[in-house]
C-alpha positions as CSV (number, residue, x, y, z in Angstrom):
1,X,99.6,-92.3,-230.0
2,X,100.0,-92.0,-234.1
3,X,102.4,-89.7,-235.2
4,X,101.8,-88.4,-238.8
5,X,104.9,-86.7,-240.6
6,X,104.2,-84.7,-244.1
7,X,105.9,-83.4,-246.9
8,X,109.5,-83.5,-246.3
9,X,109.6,-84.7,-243.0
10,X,108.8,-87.8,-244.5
11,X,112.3,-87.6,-246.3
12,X,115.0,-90.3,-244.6
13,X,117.0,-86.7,-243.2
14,X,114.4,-86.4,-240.6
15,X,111.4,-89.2,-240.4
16,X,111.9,-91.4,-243.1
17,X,108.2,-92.3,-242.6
18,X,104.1,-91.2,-243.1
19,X,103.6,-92.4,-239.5
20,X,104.8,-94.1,-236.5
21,X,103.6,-95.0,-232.9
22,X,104.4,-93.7,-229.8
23,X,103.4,-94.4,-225.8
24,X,104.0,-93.3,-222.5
25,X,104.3,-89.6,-223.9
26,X,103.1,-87.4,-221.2
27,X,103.3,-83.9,-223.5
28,X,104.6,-82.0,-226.2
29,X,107.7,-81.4,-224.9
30,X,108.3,-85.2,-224.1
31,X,107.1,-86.3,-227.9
32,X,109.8,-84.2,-228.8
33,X,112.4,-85.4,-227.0
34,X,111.4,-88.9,-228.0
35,X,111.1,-87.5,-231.5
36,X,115.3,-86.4,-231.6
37,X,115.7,-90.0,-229.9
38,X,114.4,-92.0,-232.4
39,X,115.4,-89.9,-235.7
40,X,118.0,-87.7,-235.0
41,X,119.5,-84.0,-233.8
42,X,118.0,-82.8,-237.5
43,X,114.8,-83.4,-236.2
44,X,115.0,-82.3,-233.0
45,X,116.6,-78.9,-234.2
46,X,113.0,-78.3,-235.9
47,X,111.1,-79.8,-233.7
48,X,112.5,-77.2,-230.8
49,X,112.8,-73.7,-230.8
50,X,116.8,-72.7,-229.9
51,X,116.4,-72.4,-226.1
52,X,113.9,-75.0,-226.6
53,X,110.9,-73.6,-224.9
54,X,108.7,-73.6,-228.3
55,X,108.0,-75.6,-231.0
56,X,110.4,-74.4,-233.9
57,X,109.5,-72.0,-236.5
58,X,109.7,-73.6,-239.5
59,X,107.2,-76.4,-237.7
60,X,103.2,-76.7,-237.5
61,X,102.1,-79.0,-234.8
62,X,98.3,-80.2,-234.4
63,X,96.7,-82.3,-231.8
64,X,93.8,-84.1,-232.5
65,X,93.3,-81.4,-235.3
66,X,94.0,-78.2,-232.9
67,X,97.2,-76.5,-233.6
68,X,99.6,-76.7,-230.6
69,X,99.9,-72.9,-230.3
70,X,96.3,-72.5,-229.4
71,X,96.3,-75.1,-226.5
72,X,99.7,-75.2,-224.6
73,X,102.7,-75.2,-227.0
74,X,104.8,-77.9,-225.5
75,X,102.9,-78.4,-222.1
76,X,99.7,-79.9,-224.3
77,X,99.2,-82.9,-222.4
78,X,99.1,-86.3,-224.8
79,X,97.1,-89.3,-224.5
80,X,97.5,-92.8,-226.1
81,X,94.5,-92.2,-227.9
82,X,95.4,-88.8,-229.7
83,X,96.8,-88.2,-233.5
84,X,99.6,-85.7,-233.6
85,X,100.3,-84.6,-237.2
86,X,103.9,-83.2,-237.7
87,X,104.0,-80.5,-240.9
88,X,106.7,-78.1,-241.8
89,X,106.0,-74.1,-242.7
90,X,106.1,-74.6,-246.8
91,X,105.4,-71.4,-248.6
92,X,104.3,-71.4,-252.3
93,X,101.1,-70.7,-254.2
């Protein structure tokens, strides 16, 4: 699947990328995981809420478009096929 990072996940303190591929990613929760793996407790400390069982607060997740909170937080099942875009909370007018 694509991962998409924006604004300053982008930044070499957490992605240090626009995108990146990932597979064999059954959910949420596992993207995650694979997410602090490959770039870091930083990242992972957003990704997850503190008793990680939510997505962070300061982190907007979609799927295919669809935010994660409105289909199963971290249970949303993944496919290879699906584009998971990766935004932080930025406030500002």
């Amino acid at each position: 699947m694509k991962v998409s990072f924006f604004a300053y996940y982008r930044d070499e303190e957490y992605a240090g990328r626009r995108t990146d591929e990932f597979s064999a990613v059954k959910d949420l929760r596992c993207l995650g995981e694979a997410l602090g793996g490959r770039y870091g407790e930083k990242f992972r400390h957003e990704f997850f809420s503190p008793d990680n069982k939510s997505l962070g607060a300061q982190v907007i997740v979609l799927v295919n478009g669809r935010r994660a909170e409105f289909l199963q937080g971290l249970d949303t099942p993944l496919s290879e096929t699906d584009q998971v875009s990766i935004f932080p909370i930025v406030a500002g007018g």
